[in-house]
N, C-alpha and C positions, 0 to 999 in steps of 0.2 A: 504494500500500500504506500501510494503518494506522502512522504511526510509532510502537514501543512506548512506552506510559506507565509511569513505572518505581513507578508503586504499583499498576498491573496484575498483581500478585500471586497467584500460586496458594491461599494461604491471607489467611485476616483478620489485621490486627493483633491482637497477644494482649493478650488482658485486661490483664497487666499495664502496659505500655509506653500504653493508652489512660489507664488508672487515674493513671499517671506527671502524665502530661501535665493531667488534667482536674483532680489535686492541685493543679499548680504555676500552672494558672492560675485556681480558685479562689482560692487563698492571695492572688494578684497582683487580683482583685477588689477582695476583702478590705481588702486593702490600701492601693488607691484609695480606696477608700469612706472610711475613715479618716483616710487625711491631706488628706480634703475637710472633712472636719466639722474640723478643727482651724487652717483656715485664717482668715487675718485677711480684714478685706475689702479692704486692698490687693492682699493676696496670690490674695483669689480673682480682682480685675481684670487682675492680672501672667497669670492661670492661664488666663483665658478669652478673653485675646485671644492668647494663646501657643496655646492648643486651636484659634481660627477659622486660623489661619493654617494649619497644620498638615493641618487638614480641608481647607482647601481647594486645598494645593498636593497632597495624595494623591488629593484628586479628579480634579487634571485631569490627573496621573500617570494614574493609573486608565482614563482619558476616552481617553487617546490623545496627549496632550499632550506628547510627550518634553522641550520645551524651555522647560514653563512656570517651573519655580524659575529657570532665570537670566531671563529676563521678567519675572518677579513683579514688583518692587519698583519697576522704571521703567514698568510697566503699568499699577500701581497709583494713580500719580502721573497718571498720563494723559500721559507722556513717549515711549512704544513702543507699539504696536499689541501686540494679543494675543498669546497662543500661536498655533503652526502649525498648522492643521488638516491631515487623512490625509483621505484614504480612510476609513482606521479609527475616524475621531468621527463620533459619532454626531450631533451638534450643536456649538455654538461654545464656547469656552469661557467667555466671557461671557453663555452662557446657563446654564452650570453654577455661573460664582461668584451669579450674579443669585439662581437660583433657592433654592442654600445658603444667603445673607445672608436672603432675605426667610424663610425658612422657621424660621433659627434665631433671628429676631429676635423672632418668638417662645415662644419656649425658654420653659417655667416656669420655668427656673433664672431669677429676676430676673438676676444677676452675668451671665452669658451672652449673656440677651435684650440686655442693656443695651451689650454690649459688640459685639453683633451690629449693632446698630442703630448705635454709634458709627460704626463700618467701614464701611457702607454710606454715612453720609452721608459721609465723608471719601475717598472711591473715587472715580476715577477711569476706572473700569474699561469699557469702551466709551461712552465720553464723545461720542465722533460717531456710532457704532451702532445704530440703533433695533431692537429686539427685529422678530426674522424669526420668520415661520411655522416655521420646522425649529425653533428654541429651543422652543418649545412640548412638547417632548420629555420637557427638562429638569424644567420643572413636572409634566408625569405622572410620572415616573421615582419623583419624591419623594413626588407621592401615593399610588404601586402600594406604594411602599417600607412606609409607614404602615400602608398598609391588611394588608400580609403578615405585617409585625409585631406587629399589634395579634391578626389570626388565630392566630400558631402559639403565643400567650400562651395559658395554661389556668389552671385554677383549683386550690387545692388542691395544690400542687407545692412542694418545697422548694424553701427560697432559690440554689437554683442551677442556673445557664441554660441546662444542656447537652440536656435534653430539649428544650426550647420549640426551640434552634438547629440540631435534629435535624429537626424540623417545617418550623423556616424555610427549612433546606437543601432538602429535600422540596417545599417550596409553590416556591422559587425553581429548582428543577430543570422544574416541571412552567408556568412561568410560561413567554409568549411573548416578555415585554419582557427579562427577566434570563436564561433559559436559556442555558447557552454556544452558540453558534453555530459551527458546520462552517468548513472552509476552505472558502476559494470557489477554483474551477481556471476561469483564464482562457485561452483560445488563443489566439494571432498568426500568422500568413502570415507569415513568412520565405521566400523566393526559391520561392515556390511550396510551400514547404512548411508543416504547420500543429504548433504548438511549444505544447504546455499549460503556463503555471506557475502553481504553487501559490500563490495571498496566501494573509497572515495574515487570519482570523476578525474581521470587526470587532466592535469594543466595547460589550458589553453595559454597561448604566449601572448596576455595583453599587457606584459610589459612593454613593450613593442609600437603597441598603441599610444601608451603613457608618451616614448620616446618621440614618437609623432605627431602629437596634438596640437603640441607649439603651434604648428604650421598652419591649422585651422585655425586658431587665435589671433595670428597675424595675419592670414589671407583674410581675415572679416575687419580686422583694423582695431579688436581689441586689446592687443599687443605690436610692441616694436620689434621685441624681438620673438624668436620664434623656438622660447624654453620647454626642456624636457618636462613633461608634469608627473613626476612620480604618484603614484598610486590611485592618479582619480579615475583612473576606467576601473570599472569593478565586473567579475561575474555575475554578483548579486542585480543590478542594473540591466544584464542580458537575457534575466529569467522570464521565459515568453507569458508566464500567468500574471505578470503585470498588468497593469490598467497602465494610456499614457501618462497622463499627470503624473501616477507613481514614479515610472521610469524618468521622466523628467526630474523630480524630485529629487531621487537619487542620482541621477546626472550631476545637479547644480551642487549636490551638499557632496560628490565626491570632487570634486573642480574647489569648491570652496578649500575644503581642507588640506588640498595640494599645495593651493596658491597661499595659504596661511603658513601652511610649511616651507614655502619660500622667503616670505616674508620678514621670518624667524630667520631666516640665513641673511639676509640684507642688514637684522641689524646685529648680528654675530660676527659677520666682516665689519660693519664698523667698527664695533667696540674692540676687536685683532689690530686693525687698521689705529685706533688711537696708543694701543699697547705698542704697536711696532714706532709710530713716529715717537714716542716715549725712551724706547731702549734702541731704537737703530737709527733714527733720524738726521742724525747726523753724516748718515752713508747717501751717497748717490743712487740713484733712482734705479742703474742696472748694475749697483753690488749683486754678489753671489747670493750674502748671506740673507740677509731677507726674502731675495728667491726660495732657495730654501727654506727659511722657517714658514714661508706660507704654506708649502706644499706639506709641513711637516703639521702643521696646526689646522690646515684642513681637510687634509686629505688620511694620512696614516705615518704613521714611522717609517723611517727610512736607513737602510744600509749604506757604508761609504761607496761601493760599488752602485747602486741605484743613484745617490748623487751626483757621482763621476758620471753617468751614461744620460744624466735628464737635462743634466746643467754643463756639460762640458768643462766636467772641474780635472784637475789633474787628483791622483790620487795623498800627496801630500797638500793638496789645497783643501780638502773633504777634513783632512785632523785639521787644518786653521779654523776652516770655518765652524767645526763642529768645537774646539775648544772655544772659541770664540763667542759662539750661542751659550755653552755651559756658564763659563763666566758669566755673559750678559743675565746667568738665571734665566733664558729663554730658552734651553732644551736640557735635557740628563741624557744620560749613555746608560740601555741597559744592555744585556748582554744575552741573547735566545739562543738558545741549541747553539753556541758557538761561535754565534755571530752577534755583532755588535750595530746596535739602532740609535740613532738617534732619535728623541721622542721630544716630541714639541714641551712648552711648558709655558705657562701663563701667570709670570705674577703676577699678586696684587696691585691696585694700583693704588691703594693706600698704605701700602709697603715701605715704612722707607730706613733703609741701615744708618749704621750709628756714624756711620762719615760717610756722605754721598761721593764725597771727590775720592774718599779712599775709593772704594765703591768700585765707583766707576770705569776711575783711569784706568786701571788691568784692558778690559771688556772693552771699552773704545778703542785707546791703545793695539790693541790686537786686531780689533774689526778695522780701523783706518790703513794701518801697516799694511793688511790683506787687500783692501780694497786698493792702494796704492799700487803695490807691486801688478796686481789684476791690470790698471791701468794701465804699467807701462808694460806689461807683455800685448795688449791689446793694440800701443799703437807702433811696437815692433815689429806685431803679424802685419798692421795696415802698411807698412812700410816694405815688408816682402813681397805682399801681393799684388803692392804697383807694379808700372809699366817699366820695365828695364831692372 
């Protein structure tokens, strides 16, 4: 028997209570869009490797992956093996992070692309794995995803998304790769006798979707730019015993809570973004080390070898910089299976030691020195790579 769905309702949702919700997360749009145009371009790099991480741990959430956030960070490293595959994945998870980095690398957002591209060359992420036939999945997923988003886009429409995500719901009900999928009922022989249990549905790839929606948001003029929205397409939204209002409902209140959860990263780069002009500001705008400690504070810990390969550091520039950040109090060294990570770190900002100048001169001292010498190898290569 059917288990009841409790938006299986006799009537539609009322106009009001849809109207409620398609307000609040207009407004919350709105409001991204906004405190994007008013970001520094520290602030956009703090913003856009806080977004890649984000996307891609609700991807493998999504995918099937129950146990990838605590994996993430030593998998990343190339210290643990992936996430656990089910039954219920549809492919590996290193065919999902693969597929995500290569597609948002590139992103129009330059800030994005760039920060896309960082992560990927600094990954680790199935480092002995050669890409299988089943990953192959992953790469259609993202193309079906593009191609339904670029459809349920029209012309002529106000700037706001609820009609086009009305269509995409619609194209992605009536799709074979994203449709929800049935329980499957399996039987066993027990002592002669035969026992049917119920599995769970495996997982349709609407991470995929999330990765592509931007695009409908920006082809209607609700957005500028055209961001990934982790987690707002749902299953639950594709369930065909919905009423429309329903379905709309839960459209608008999974869109809202994506775009709140962006939100929440805009002003998390700032407050990174005021910690760093605090403790590095004093450095030029393309030092190493602040490169680094973004990627280390937004993204995951890092090895000397992933910093050498993201940032073009040589491998005694990786001990400068990471002694460098230690002192500044802005990362520690710990040590996993043998290898050594740098790991971001955030002091107080109402922190303040018993002699500032003692303090500090160390940690400047070292960061300038570094930054300096950087300089002059930088304009020794310009000087090679002239003419004659």
């Amino acid at each position: 028997m059917e288990r009841f769905h409790p938006l299986a309702a006799d009537t539609d949702a009322s106009p009001e209570e849809l109207a409620l919700a398609q307000g609040e997360c207009a407004l919350a749009l709105g409001r991204l869009d906004g405190l994007l145009a008013s970001l520094t371009d520290t602030e956009k790099r703090l913003f856009c490797v806080g977004l890649l991480r984000a996307v891609l741990l609700s991807a493998l959430a999504q995918a099937g992956f129950a146990d990838a956030e605590h994996r993430f960070n030593a998998w990343f490293a190339g210290l643990d093996r992936g996430p656990q595959e089910t039954p219920l994945t549809a492919c590996s998870a290193y065919a999902v992070v693969r597929a995500l980095l290569g597609e948002l690398s590139h992103h129009p957002w330059e800030p994005l692309a760039d920060a896309a591209q960082t992560i990927a060359l600094a990954a680790r992420f199935g480092a002995d794995r050669p890409m299988q036939a089943e990953d192959a999945l992953a790469e259609e997923a993202i193309g079906r995803a593009i191609t339904l988003a670029k459809r349920a886009g029209a012309d002529d429409e106000p700037p706001l998304p609820f009609a086009g995500l009305a269509r995409l719901h619609a194209l992605l009900r009536a799709d074979p790769l994203f449709a929800p999928l049935e329980r499957a009922v399996r039987s066993f022989s027990f002592g002669g006798r035969e026992v049917a249990v119920e599995q769970a549905a495996p997982r349709t790839p609407l991470w995929a979707v999330d990765a592509a929606l931007g695009r409908l948001l920006s082809a209607s003029g609700t957005w500028v730019h055209a961001l990934p929205c982790a987690g707002a397409v749902t299953t639950e939204a594709l369930q065909p015993q919905l009423w429309p209002g329903e379905r709309a409902l839960l459209a608008a209140r999974g869109l809202h809570v994506s775009v709140t959860r962006l939100c929440e990263l805009v002003v998390q780069a700032r407050r990174r973004a005021a910690l760093m002009r605090e403790q590095l500001g004093h450095l030029r705008s393309s030092a190493r080390a602040p490169q680094v400690w973004i990627l280390l504070a937004g993204f995951a810990p890092l090895g000397l070898d992933q910093m050498a390969a993201a940032f073009g550091i040589s491998r005694r520039g990786t001990y400068a910089i990471g002694n460098a950040l230690v002192a500044a109090r802005m990362a520690r060294r710990e040590t996993v299976k043998g290898k050594v990570l740098l790991v971001a770190e955030e002091p107080r900002r109402d922190w303040q030691p018993a002699s500032l100048d003692q303090a500090t001169a160390l940690p400047r001292a070292a960061l300038a020195e570094f930054d300096a010498a950087m300089t002059d190898i930088d304009q020794l290569l310009a000087r090679s790579s002239g003419p004659g």
